[in-house]
C-alpha positions as CSV (number, residue, x, y, z in Angstrom):
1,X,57.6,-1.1,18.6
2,X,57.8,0.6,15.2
3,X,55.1,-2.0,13.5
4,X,53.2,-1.1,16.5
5,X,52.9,2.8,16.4
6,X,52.5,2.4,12.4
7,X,49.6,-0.2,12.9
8,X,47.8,2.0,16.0
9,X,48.1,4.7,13.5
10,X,46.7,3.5,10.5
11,X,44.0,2.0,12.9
12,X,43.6,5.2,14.4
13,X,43.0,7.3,10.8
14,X,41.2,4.5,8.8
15,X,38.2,4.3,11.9
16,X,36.8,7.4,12.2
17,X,36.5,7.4,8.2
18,X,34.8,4.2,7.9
19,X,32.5,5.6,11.3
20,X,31.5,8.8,9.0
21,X,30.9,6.7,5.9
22,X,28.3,4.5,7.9
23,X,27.3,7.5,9.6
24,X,26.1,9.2,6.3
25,X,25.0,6.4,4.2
26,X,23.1,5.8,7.6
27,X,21.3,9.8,7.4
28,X,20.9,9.3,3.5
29,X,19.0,5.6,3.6
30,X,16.6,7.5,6.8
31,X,16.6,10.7,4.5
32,X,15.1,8.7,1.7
33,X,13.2,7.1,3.8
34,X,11.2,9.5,5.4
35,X,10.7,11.8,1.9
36,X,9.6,8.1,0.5
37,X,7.3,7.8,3.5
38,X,5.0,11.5,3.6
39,X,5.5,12.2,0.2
40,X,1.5,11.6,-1.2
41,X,0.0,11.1,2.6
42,X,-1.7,14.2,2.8
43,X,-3.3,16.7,0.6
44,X,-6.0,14.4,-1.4
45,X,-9.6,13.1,-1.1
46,X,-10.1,9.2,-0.7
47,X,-9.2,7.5,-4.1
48,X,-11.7,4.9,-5.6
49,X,-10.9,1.7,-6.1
50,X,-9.1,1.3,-2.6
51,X,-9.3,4.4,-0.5
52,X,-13.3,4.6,-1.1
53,X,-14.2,1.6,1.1
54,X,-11.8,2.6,3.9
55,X,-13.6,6.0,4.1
56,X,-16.4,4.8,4.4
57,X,-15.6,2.0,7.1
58,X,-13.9,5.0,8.9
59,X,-17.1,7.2,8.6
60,X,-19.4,4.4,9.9
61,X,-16.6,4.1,13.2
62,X,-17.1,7.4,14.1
63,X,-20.8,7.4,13.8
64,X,-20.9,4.6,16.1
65,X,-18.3,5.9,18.8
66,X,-16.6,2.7,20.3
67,X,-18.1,2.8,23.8
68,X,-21.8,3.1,22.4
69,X,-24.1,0.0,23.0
70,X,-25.7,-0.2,19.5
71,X,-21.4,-0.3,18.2
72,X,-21.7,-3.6,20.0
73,X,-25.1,-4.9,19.5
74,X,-24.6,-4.8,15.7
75,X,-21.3,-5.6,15.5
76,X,-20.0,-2.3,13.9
77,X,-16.4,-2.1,15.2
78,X,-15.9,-5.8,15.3
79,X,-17.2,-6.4,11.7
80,X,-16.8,-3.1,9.7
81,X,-18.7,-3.2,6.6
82,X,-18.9,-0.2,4.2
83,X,-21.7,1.3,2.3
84,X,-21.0,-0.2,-0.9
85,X,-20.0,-4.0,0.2
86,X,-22.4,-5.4,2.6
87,X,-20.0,-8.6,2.8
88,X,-16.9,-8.5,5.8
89,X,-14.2,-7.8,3.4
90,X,-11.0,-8.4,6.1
91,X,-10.7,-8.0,9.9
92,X,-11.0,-5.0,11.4
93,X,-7.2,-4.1,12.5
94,X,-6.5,-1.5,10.0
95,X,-9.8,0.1,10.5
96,X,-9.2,0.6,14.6
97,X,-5.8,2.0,13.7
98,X,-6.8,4.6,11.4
99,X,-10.0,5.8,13.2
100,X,-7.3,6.2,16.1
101,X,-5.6,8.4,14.4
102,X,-8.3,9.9,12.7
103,X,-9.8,10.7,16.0
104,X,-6.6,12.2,17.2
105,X,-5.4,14.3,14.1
106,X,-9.1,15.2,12.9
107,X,-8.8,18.6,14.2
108,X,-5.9,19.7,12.6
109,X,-7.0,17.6,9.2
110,X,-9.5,16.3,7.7
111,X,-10.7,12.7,8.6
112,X,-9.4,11.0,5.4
113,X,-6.0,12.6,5.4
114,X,-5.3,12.3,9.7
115,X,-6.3,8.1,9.0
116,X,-3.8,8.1,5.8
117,X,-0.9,9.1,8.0
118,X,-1.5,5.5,9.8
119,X,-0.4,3.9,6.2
120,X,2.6,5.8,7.2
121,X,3.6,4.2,10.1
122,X,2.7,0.7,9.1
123,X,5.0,1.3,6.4
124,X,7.6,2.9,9.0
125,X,7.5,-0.5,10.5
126,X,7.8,-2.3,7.2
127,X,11.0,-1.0,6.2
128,X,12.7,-1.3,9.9
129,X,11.9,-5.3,9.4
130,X,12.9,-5.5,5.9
131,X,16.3,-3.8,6.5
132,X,16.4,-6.3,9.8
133,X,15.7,-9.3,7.8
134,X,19.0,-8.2,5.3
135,X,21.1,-7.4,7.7
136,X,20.6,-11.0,9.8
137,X,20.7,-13.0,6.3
138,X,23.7,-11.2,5.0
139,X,25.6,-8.7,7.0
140,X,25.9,-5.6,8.6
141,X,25.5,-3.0,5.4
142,X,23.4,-5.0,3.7
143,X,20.1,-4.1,5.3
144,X,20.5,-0.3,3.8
145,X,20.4,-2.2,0.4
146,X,17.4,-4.1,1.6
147,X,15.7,-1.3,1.7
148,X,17.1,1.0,-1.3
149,X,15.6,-2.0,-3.3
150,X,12.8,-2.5,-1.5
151,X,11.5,1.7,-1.9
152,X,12.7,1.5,-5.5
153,X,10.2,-1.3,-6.6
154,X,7.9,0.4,-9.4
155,X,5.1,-1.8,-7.8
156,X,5.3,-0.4,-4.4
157,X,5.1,3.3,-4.4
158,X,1.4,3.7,-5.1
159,X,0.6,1.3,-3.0
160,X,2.6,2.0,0.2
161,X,0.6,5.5,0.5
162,X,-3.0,4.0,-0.3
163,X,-5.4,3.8,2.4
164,X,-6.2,-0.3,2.7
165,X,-5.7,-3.1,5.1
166,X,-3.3,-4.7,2.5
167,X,-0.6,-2.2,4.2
168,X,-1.4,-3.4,7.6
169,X,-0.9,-7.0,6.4
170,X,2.6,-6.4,4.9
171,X,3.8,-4.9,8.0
172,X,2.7,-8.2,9.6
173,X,4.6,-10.5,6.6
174,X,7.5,-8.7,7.2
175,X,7.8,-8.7,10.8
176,X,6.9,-13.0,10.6
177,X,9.5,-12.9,7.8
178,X,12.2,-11.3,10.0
179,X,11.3,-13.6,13.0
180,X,11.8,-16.5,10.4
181,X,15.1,-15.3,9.8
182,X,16.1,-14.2,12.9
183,X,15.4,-17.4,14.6
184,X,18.7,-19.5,14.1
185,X,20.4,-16.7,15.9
186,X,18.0,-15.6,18.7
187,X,15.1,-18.0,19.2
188,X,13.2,-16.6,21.9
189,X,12.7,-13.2,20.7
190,X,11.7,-14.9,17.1
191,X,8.8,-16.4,19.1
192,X,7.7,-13.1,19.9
193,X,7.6,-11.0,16.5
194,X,6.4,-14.6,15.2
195,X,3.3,-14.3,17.3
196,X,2.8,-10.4,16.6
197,X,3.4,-10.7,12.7
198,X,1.0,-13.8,12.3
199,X,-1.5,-11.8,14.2
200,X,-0.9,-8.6,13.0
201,X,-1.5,-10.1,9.3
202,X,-4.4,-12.1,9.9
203,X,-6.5,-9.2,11.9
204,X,-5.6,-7.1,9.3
205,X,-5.5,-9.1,5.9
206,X,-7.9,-12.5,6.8
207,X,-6.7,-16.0,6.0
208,X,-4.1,-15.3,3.0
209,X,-1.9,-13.3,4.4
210,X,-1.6,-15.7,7.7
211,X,-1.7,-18.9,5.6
212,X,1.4,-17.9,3.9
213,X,2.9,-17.1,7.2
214,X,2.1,-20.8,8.8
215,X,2.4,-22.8,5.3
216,X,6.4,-21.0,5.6
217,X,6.7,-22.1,8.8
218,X,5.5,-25.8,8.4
219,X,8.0,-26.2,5.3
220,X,10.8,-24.9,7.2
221,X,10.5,-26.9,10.4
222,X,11.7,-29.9,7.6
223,X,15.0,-27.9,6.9
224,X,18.2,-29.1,9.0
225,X,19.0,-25.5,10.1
226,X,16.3,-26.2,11.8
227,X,15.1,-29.4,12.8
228,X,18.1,-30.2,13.8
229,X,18.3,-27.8,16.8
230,X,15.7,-28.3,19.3
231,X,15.4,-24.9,20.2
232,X,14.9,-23.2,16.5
233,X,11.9,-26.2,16.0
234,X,10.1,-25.1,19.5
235,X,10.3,-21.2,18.8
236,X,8.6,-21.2,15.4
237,X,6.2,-23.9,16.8
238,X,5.3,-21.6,19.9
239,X,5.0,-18.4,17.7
240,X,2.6,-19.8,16.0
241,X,0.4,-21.4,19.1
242,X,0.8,-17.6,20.5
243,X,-0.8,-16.1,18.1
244,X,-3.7,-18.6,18.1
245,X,-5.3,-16.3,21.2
246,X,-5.8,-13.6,19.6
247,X,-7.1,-14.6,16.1
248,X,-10.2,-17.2,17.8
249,X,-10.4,-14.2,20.0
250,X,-11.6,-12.1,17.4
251,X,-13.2,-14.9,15.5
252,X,-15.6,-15.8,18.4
253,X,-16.5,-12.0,18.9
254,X,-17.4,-11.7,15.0
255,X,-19.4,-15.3,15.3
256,X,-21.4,-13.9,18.1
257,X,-22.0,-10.2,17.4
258,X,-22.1,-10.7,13.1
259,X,-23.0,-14.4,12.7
260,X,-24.2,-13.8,9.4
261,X,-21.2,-11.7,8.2
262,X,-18.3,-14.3,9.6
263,X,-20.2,-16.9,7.8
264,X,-20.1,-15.5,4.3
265,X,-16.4,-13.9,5.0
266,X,-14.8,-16.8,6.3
267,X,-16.3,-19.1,3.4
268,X,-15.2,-16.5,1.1
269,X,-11.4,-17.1,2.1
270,X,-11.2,-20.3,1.1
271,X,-12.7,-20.1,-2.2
272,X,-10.4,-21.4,-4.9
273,X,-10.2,-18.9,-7.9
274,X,-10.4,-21.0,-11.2
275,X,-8.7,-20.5,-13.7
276,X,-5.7,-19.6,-11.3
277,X,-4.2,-16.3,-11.3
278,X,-0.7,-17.8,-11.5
279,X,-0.2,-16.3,-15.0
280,X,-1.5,-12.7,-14.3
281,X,1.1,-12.6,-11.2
282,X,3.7,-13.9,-13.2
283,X,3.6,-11.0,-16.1
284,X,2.5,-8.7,-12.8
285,X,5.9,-9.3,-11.1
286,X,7.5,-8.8,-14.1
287,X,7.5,-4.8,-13.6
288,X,6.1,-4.7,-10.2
289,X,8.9,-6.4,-8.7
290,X,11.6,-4.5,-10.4
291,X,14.5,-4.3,-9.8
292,X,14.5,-6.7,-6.7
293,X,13.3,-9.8,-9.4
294,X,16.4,-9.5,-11.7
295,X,18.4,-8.9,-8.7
296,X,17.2,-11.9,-6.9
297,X,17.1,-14.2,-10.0
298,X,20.8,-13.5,-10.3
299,X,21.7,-13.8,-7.2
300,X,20.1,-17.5,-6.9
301,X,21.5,-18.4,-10.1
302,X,25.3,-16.9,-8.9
303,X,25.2,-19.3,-5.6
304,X,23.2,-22.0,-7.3
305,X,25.6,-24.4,-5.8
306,X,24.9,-23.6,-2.4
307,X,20.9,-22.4,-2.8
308,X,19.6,-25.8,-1.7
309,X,21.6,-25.8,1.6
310,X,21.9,-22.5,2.8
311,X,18.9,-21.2,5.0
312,X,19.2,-17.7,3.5
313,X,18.1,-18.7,0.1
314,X,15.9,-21.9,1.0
315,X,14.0,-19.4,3.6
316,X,13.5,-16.8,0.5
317,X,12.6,-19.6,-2.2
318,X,10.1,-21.3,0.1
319,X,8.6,-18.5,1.7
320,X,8.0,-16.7,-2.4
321,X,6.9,-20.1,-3.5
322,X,4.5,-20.9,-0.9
323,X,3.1,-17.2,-0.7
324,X,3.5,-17.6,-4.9
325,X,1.1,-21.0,-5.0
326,X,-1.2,-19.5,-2.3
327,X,-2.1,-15.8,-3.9
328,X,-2.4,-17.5,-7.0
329,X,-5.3,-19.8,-5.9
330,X,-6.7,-17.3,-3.3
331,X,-6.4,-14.2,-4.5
332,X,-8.1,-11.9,-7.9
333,X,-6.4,-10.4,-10.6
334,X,-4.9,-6.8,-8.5
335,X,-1.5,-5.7,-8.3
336,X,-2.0,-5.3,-4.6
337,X,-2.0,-9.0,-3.7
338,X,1.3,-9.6,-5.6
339,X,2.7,-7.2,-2.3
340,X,4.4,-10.0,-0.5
341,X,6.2,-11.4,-3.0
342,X,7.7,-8.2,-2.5
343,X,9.1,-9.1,1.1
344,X,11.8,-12.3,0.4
345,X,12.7,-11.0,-3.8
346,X,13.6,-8.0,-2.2
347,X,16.2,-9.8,0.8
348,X,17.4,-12.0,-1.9
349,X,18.2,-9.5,-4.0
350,X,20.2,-7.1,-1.3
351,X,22.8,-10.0,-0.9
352,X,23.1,-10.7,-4.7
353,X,23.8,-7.6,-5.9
354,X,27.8,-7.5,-4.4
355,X,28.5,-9.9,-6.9
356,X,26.2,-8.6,-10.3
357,X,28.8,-7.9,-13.1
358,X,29.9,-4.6,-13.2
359,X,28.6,-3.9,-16.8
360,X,25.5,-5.1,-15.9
361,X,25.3,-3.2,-12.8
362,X,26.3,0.3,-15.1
363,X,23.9,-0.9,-17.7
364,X,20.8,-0.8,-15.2
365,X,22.3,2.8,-13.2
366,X,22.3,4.1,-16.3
367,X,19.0,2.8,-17.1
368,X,17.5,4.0,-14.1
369,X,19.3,7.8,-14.5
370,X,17.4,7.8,-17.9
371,X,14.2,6.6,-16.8
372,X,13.7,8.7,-13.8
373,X,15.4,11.9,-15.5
374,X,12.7,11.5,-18.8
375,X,9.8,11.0,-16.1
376,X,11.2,14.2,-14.0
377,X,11.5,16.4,-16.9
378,X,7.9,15.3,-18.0
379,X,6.2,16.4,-14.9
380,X,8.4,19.8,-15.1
381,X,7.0,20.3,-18.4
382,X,3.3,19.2,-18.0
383,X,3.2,21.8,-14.9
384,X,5.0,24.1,-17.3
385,X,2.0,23.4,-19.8
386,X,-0.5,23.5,-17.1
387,X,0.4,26.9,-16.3
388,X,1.3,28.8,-19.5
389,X,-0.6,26.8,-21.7
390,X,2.3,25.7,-23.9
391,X,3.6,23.2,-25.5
392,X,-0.5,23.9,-26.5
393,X,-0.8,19.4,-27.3
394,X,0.3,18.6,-23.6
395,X,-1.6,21.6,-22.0
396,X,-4.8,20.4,-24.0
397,X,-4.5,16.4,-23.2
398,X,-3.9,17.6,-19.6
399,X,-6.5,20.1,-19.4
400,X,-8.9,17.3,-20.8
401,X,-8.0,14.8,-18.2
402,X,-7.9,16.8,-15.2
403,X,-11.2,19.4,-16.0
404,X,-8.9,22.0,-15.2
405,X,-8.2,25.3,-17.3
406,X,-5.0,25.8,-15.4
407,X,-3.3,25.3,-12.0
408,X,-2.5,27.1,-9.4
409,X,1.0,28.3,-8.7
410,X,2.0,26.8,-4.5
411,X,5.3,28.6,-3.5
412,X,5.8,25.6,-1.5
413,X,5.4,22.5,-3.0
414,X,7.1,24.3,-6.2
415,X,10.8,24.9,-3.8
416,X,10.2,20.9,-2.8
417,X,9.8,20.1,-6.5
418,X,13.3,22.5,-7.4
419,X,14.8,21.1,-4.3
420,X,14.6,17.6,-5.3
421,X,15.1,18.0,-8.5
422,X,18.5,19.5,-7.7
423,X,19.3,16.8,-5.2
424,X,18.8,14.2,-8.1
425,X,21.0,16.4,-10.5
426,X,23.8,16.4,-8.4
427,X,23.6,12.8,-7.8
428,X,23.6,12.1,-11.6
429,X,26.4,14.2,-11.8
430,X,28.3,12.9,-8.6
431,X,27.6,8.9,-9.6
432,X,30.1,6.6,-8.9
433,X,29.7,3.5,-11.2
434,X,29.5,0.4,-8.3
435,X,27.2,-2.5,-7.7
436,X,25.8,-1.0,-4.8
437,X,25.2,2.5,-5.9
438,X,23.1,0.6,-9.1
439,X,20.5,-0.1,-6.5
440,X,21.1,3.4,-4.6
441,X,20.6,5.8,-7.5
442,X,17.5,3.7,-8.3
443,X,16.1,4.5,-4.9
444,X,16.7,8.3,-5.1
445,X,16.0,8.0,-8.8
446,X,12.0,6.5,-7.7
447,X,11.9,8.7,-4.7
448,X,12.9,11.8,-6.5
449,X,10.9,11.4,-9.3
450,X,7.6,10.9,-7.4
451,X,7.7,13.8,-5.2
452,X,8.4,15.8,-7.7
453,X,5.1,14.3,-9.6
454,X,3.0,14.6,-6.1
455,X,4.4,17.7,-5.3
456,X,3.8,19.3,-9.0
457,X,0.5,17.3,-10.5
458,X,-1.4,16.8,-7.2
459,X,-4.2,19.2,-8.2
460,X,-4.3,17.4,-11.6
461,X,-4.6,14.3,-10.7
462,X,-7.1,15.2,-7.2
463,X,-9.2,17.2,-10.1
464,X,-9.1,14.3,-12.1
465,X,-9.8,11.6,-9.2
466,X,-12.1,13.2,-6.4
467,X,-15.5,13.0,-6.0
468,X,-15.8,15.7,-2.9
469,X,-17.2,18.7,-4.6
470,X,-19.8,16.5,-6.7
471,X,-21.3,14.8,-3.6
472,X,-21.1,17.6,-1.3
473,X,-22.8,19.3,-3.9
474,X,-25.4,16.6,-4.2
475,X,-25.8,16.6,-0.2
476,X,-26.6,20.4,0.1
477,X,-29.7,20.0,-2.3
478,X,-31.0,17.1,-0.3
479,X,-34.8,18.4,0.8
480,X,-34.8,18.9,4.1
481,X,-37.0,15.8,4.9
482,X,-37.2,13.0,3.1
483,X,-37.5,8.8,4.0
484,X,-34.4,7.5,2.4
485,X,-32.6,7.5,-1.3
486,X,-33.1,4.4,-4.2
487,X,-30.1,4.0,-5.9
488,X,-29.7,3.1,-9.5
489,X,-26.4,1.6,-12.0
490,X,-24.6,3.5,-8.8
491,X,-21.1,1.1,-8.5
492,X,-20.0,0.3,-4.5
493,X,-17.1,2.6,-5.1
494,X,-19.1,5.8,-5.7
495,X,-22.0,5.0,-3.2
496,X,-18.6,4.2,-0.5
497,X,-17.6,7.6,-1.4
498,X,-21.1,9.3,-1.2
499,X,-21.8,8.2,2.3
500,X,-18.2,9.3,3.6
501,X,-18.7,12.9,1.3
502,X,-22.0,13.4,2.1
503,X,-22.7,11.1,5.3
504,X,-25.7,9.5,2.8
505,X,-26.8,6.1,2.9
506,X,-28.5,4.6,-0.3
507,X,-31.1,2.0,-0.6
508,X,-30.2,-0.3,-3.4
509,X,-33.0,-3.7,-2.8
510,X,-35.7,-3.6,-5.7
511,X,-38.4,-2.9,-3.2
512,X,-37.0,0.1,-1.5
513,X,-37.7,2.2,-5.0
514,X,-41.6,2.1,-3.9
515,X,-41.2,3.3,-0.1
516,X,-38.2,5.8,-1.0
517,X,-38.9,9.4,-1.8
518,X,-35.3,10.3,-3.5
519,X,-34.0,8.3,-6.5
520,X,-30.6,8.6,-7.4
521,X,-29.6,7.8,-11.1
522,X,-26.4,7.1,-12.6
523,X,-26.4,7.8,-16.3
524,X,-24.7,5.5,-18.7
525,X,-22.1,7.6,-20.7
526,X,-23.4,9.5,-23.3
527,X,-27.4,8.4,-22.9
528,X,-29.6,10.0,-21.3
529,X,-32.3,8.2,-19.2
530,X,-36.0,8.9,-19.3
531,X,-37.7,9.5,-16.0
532,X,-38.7,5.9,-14.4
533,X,-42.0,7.5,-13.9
534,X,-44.7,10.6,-14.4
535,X,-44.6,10.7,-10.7
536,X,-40.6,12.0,-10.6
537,X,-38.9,15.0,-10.6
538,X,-35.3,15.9,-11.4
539,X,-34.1,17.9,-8.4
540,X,-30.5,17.9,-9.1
541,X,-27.9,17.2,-12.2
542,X,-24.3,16.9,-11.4
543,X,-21.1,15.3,-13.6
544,X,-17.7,14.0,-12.9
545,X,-16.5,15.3,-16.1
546,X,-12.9,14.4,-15.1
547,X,-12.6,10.9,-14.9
548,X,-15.7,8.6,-17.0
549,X,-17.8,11.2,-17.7
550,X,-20.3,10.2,-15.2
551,X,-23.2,12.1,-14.9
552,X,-26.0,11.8,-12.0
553,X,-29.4,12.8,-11.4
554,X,-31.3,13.3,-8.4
555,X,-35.0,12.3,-8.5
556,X,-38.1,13.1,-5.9
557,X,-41.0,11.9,-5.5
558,X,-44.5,14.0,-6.4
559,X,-47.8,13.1,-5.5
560,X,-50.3,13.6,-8.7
């Protein structure tokens, strides 16, 4: 009876601790989370190279509302094109979505910012699938490491809060990724995020993204985990045939409303890039992936006796090499596409990391306390600069970049820079040396350090980036009629963000400069252009000093 009571009493004591230490690390990973998520969402014009076709794909949604006939009769929300790329660039998914929330949020934001917050749920849905997918390869715990690693990839941050369908495809990759890994356990419900992942990632990313997903599939279906039980076989099989619907469902609509269009995109996707882009990935990964790469290279080389037959590792391995070989072939030379290598480095990694040497683990903590704390301290002092003009070298190189004299002083986003900043203080000085706070401290270390940058350089870097005033500018001394607007050395990205700034549409075909009334020049940097004829008159001068030095002019046309 006495080994009972002592038992019931150390079971009694030693619960409710363990329940409050799941219970915070529980509030700290959703914490993180959610500063990681809306940090950078808001509070910014569309961003050229990405952002600038997604405006304008958004602007042309909502000047062809979805229940008009000529929406349909053109084609317009089942093959969005943009201003500056008359080519279907991917399906439309991402584009429905963040009209959707356009619509819904545009009156309390503008149009840009109410369709970036959609990024934010697609990656809300992201991380609950990546921290899924480590917790049914591991065990319970380890899908908070999943995604401390997966938030504290260098590569990731600017990315997860851009405005593109590559977003919208990732969700999709993970959610196929988590179905893969979910379906020794529970089959049938594998089937179904199977289905919604491949679709999900094909409607929003095209063939690539989809490919990978099937390609994975097909190798696995040769594993023993697997083809060995009739059951796993038939529920990646069938998640794939479900999702066969709706992709030739949206395929058929684009061959019959955009015939032209789905004929040039869907040739596009299966053009094979030569020389490969292997290489370029490889030194990509090398800092994009970081610190899920040396994580999960460890880890495979710790358990290298059981890699080749345990489904955790052979599901990671095939699904990075197959996704590996494929982006290489299919994809160009952007940092973007190297995104779902992300997805399996990052679950092998959360399981490896419980057994990295503890002087290795302490080697990259401290690594990452350094890094973040030098990068911190430089966006305290550039603000600094930025305000009072000293140190007088940083205030000048900023000033230079960003066209601004000095910045103004926001009492709020200055407390949420002085707040974090304190919260990453007292985690430097609270850090207990472990494996698993390594990864943890890099997480609040990355997530820390870039609100403090969005929250303190935002009007630097939106000075330095936007092209809103310019073209706004440009709009308001349109005449009041005119035909339509020759453009001139104007690159897609600037004529994306021209229509969405200043709802203009340019005429770029040879034979539209003899019909058009308005020509629109882009100067080469530091020339200056002679009129293209006697018969043309500058109207309008305007410079985006901040960025390339860009200058434009605005011609009419005079009758002699």
């Amino acid at each position: 009876m006495q080994f009972y009571i002592d038992h019931d009493w150390q079971e009694n004591m030693a619960t409710p601790r363990a329940k409050v230490g799941e219970r915070a690390k529980a509030h700290l990973l959703i914490l993180l989370c959610a500063i990681w998520l809306c940090v950078g969402l808001i509070g910014h014009s569309p961003w050229k190279p990405f952002e600038s076709q997604t405006a304008s794909i958004i602007q042309s949604l909502f000047e062809h509302p979805f229940l008009s006939a000529k929406s349909w009769t053109e084609g317009i929300w089942i093959a969005p094109v943009s201003a500056g790329h008359p080519a279907l660039e991917t399906p439309p998914l991402f584009y429905w979505v963040a009209t959707g929330f356009a619509h819904l949020l545009s009156p309390f934001l503008p149009i840009h910012d109410a369709a970036r917050l959609s990024v934010g749920v697609w990656m809300l849905l992201t991380l609950i699938m990546m921290g899924l997918s480590g917790r049914e390869l591991w065990n319970f715990g380890v899908g908070r490491q999943t995604n401390f690693i997966f938030i504290g990839c260098l590569g990731l941050v600017v990315s997860a809060h851009t405005m593109m369908p590559a977003i919208a495809a990732l969700t999709g990759i993970t959610m196929a990724f988590y179905a893969q890994a979910l379906v020794i356990r529970k089959p049938i419900r594998a089937t179904l995020l199977l289905a919604t992942g491949l679709m999900i990632s094909f409607l929003a990313g095209g063939v690539l993204p989809a490919l990978t997903i099937v390609a994975t599939t097909a190798c696995l279906l040769f594993l023993p985990a697997i083809r060995q039980h009739r059951a796993q076989s038939q529920a990646l099989l069938t998640g794939v045939l479900l999702a066969t619907p709706g992709i030739w469902l949206w395929c058929s609509l684009c061959q019959q409303w955009a015939p032209e269009l789905w004929q040039g995109w869907w040739a596009s996707q299966w053009q094979v890039q030569f020389p490969t882009k292997h290489t370029y990935f490889v030194r990509t990964l090398a800092w994009y992936a970081w610190p899920a790469l040396p994580f999960a290279m460890w880890g495979v080389w710790r358990f290298r006796q059981s890699v080749l037959s345990t489904y955790r590792f052979q599901l990671g391995l095939i699904f990075f090499t197959v996704a590996f070989v494929l982006i290489g072939f299919y994809s160009d030379r952007s940092e973007v596409n190297a995104l779902p290598l992300l997805v399996p480095l990052t679950v092998l990694a959360a399981g490896s990391i419980e057994t990295l040497k503890r002087g290795a683990a302490g080697a990259l903590n401290w690594f990452g306390l350094i890094l973040f704390g030098i990068l911190i301290a430089i966006a305290w002092l550039g603000w600094w600069a930025m305000l009072n003009g000293s140190p007088v070298k940083l205030y000048q190189r900023l000033s230079y970049l960003s066209g601004l004299q000095t910045i103004p002083f926001s009492l709020l986003y200055g407390a949420i820079a002085v707040a974090v900043t304190l919260i990453w203080l007292s985690i430097v000085l609270r850090s207990k040396h472990s494996n698993r706070s390594s990864a943890t401290n890099w997480a609040i270390g990355m997530t820390c350090a870039w609100t403090v940058f969005m929250s303190l350089w935002l009007p630097m870097i939106e000075a330095a980036r936007t092209y809103q005033p310019l073209f706004e500018d440009l709009r308001h001394h349109l005449p009041e009629h005119y035909q339509c607007i020759y453009a001139q050395n104007i690159g897609s990205s600037q004529e994306e963000l021209l229509h969405y700034h200043a709802k203009i549409r340019l005429q770029t075909q040879p034979s539209a400069k003899l019909t058009c009334d308005l020509y629109l020049i882009e100067d080469q940097p530091g020339k200056r252009h002679v009129l293209p004829g006697d018969e043309w008159r500058v109207i309008w001068e305007g410079e985006q000093t901040r960025q390339n030095r860009e200058s434009f002019r605005l011609l009419q046309r005079h009758s002699k």
